[in-house]
DRENLO-988528 format. One line per field, with one value per atom (N, C-alpha, C): residue in three letters; atom name; x, y, z. Coordinates in steps of 0.02 Angstrom, whole numbers, always signed. Example, Ala and Ser with C-alpha at 12.3 -4.5 7.8 and 13.67 -1.06 7.14 Angstrom:
// DRENLO-988528
residu ALA / ALA / ALA / SER / SER / SER
atome N / CA / C / N / CA / C
u +660 / +615 / +660 / +642 / +684 / +645
v -284 / -225 / -165 / -112 / -53 / +2
w +390 / +390 / +390 / +354 / +357 / +394
END
This chain:
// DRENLO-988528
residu UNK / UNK / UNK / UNK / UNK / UNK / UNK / UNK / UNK / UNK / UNK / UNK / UNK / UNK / UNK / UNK / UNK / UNK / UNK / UNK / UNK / UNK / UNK / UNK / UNK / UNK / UNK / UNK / UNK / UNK / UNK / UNK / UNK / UNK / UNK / UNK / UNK / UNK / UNK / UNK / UNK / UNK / UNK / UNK / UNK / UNK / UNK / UNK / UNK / UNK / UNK / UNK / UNK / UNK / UNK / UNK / UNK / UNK / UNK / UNK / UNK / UNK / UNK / UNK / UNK / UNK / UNK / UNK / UNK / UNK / UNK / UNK / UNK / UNK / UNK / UNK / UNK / UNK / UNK / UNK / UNK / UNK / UNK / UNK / UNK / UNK / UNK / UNK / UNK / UNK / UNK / UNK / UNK / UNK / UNK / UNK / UNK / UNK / UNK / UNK / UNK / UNK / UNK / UNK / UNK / UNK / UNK / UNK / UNK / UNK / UNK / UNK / UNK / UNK / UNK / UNK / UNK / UNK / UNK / UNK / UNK / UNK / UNK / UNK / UNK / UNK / UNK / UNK / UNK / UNK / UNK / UNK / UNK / UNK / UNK / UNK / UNK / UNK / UNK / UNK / UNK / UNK / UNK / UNK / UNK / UNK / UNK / UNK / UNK / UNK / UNK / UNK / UNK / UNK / UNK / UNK / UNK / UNK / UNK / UNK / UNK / UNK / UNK / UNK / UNK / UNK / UNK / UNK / UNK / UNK / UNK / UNK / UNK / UNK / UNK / UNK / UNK / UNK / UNK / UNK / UNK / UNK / UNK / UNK / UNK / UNK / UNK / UNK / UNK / UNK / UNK / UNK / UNK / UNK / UNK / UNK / UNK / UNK / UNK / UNK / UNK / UNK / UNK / UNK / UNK / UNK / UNK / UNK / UNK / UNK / UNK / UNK / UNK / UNK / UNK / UNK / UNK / UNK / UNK / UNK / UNK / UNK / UNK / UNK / UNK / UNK / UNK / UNK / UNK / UNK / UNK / UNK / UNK / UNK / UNK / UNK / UNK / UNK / UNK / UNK / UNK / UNK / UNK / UNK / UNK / UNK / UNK / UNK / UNK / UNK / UNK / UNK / UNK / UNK / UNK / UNK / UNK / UNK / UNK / UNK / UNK / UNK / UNK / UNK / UNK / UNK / UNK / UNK / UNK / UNK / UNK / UNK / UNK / UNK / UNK / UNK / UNK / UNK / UNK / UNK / UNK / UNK / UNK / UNK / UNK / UNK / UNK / UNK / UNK / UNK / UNK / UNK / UNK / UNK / UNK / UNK / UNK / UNK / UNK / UNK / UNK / UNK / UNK / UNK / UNK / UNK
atome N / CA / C / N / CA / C / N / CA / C / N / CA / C / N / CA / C / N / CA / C / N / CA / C / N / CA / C / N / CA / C / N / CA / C / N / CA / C / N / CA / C / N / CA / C / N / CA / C / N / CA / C / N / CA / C / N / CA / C / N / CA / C / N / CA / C / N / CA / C / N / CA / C / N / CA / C / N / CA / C / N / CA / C / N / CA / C / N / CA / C / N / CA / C / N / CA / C / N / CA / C / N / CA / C / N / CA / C / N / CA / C / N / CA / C / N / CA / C / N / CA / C / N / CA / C / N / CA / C / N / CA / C / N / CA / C / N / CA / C / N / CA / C / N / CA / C / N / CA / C / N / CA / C / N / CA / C / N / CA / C / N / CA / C / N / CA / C / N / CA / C / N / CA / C / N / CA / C / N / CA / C / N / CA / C / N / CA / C / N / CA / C / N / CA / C / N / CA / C / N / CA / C / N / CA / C / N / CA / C / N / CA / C / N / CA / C / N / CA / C / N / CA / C / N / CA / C / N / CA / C / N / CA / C / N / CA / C / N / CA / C / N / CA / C / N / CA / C / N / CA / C / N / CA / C / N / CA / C / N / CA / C / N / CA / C / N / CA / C / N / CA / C / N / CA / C / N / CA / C / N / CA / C / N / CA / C / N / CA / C / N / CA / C / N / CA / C / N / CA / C / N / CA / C / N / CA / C / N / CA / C / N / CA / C / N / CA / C / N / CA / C / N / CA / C / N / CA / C / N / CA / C / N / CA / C / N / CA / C / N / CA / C / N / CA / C / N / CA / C / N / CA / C / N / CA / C
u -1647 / -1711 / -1738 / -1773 / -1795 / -1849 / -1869 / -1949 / -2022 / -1986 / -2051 / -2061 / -1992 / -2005 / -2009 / -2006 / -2027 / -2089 / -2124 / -2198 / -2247 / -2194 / -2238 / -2214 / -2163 / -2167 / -2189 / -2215 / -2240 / -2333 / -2339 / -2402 / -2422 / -2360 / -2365 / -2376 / -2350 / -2362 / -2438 / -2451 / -2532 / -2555 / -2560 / -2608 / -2583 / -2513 / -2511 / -2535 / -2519 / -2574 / -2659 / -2679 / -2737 / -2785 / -2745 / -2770 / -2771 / -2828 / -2834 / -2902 / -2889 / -2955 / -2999 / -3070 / -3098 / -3112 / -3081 / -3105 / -3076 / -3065 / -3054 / -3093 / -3137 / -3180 / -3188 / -3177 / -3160 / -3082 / -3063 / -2970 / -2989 / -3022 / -3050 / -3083 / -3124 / -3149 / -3126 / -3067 / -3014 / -3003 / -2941 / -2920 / -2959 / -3040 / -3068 / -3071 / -3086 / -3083 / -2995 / -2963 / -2905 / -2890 / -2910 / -2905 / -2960 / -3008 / -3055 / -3018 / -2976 / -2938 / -2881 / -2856 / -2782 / -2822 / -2900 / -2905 / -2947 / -2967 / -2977 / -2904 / -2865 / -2828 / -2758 / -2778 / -2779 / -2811 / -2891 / -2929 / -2923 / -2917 / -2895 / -2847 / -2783 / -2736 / -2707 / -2700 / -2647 / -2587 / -2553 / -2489 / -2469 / -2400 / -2361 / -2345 / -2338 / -2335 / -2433 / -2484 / -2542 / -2541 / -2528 / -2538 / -2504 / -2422 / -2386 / -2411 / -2461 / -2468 / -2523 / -2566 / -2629 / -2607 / -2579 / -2558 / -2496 / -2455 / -2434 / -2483 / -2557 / -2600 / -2633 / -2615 / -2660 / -2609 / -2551 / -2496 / -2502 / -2512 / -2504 / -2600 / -2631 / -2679 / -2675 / -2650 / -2622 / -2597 / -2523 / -2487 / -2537 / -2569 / -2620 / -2639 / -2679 / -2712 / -2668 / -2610 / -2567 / -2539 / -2537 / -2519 / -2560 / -2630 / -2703 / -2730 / -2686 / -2697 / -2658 / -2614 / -2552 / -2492 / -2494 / -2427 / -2384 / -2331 / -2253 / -2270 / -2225 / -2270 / -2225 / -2129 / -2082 / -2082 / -2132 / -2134 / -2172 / -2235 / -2284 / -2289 / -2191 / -2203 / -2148 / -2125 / -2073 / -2123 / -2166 / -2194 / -2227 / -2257 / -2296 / -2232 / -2166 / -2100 / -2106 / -2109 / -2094 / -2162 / -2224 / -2269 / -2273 / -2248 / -2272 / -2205 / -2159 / -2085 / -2109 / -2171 / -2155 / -2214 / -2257 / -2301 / -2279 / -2226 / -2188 / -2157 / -2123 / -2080 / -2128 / -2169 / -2209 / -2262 / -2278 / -2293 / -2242 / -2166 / -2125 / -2108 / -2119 / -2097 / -2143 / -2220 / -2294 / -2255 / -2242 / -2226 / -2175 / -2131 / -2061 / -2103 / -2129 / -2170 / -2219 / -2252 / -2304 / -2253 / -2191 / -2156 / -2165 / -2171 / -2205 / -2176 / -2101 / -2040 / -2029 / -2011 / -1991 / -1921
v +1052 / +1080 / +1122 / +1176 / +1238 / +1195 / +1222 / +1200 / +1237 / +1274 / +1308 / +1246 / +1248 / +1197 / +1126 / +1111 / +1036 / +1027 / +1085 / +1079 / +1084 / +1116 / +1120 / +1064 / +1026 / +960 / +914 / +907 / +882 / +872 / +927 / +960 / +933 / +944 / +911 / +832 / +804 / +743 / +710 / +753 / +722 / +722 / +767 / +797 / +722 / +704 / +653 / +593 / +574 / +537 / +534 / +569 / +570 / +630 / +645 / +689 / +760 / +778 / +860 / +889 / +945 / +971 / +976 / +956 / +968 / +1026 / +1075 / +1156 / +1201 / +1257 / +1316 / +1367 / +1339 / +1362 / +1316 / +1266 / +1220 / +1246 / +1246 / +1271 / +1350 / +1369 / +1453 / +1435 / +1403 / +1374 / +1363 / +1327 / +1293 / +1348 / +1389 / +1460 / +1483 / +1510 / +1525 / +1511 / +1440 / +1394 / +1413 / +1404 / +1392 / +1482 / +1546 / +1593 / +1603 / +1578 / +1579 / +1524 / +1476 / +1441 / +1501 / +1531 / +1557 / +1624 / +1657 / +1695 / +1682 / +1624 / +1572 / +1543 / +1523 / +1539 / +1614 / +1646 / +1709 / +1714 / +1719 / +1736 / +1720 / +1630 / +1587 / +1604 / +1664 / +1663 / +1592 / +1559 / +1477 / +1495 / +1432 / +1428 / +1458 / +1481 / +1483 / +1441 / +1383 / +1316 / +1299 / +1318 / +1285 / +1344 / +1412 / +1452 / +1457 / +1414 / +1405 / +1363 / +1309 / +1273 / +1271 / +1319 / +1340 / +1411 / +1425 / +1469 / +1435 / +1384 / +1339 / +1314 / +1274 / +1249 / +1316 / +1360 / +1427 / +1449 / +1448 / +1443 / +1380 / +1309 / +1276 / +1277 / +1304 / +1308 / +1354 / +1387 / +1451 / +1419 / +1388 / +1362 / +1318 / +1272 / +1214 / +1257 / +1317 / +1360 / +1401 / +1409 / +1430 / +1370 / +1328 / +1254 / +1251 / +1234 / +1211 / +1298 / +1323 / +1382 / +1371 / +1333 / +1318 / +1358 / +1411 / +1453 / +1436 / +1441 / +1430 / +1470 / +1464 / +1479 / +1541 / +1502 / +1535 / +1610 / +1610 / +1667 / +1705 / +1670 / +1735 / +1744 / +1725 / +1774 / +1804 / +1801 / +1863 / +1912 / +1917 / +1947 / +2001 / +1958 / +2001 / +2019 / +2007 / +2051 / +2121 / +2123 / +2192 / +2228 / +2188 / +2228 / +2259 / +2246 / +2240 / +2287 / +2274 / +2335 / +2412 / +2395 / +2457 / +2508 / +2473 / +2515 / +2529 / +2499 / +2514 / +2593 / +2578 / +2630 / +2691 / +2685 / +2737 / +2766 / +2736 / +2741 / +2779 / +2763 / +2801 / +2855 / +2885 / +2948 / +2985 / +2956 / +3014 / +3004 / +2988 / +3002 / +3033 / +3036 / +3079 / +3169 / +3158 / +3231 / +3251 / +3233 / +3243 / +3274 / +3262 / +3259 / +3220 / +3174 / +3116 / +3052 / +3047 / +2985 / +2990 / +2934 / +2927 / +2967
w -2998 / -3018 / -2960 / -2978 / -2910 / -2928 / -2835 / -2824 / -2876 / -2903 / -2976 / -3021 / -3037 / -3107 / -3093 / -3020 / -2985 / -2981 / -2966 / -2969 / -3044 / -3079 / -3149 / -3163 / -3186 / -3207 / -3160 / -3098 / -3079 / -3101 / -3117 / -3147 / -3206 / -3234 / -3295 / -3315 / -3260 / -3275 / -3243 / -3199 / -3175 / -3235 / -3276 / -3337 / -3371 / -3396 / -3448 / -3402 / -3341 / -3308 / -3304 / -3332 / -3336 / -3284 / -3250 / -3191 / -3225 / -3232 / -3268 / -3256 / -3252 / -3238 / -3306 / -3312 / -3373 / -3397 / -3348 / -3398 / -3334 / -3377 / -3331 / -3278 / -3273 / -3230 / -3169 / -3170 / -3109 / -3077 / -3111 / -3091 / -3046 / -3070 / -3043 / -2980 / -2989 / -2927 / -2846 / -2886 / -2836 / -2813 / -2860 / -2824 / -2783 / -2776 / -2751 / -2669 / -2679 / -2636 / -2578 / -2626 / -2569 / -2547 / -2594 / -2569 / -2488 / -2493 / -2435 / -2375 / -2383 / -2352 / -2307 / -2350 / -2338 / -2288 / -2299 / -2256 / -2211 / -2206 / -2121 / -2099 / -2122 / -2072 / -2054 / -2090 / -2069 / -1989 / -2008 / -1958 / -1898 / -1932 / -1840 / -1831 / -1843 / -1792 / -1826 / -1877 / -1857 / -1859 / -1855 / -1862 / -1896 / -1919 / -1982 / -2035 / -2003 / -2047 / -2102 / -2066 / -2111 / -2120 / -2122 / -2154 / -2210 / -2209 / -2282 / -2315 / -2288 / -2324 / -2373 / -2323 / -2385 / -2437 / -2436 / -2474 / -2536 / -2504 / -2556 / -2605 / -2569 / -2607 / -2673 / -2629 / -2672 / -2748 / -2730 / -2797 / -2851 / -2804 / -2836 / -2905 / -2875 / -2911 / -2958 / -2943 / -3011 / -3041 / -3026 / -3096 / -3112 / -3090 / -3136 / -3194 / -3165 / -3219 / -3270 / -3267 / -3290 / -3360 / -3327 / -3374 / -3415 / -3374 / -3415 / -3466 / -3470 / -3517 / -3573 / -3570 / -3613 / -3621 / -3561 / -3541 / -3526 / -3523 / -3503 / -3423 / -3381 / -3299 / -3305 / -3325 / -3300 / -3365 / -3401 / -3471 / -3423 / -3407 / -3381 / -3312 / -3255 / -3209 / -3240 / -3279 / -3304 / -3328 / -3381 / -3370 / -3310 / -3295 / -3222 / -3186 / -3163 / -3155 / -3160 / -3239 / -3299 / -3273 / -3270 / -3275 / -3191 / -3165 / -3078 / -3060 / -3102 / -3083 / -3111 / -3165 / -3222 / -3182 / -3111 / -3101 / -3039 / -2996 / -2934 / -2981 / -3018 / -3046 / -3052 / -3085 / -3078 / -3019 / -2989 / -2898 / -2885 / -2878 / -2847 / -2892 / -2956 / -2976 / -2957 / -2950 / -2925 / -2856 / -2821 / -2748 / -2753 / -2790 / -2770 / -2802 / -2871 / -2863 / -2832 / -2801 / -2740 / -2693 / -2679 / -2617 / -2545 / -2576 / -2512 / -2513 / -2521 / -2533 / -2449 / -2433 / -2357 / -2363
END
């Protein structure tokens, strides 16, 4: 099992444990929360290590919200893939006609 789908079934089972967030706006929250985490320690200069680790915490709050939406995680980063390749792709054809490709 990859560490994606270790964490969503891990995820998954807090929820059948009883552990769930009561709404999606607490889950937003969090994100919030751990994005203001990930750019204090930015700021402080930390380690590399608590800097992976708040930024782990910052994923792992996405997939919660990702779950607690009732999405499949591994559907909608394929998605965002297609959608995130299809606007690289087009970034680089305005840059190749601009004439401004490295």
């Amino acid at each position: 099992m990859n560490h994606l789908s270790k964490l969503i079934a891990l995820e998954q089972d807090a929820r059948k444990f009883g552990f769930d967030w009561p709404d999606h706006f607490m889950i937003l929250d969090q994100i919030i929360d751990e994005c203001r985490e990930v750019r204090e320690k930015i700021d402080q200069g930390s380690n590399k290590e608590r800097l992976q680790e708040e930024i782990g915490d910052l994923l792992h709050s996405v997939i919660s919200l990702c779950v607690f939406a009732g999405f499949d995680v591994e559907e909608t980063i394929s998605k965002t893939n297609v959608k995130f390749s299809r606007r690289t792709q087009l970034l680089k054809e305005l840059t190749k006609q601009k004439g401004l490709e490295n």
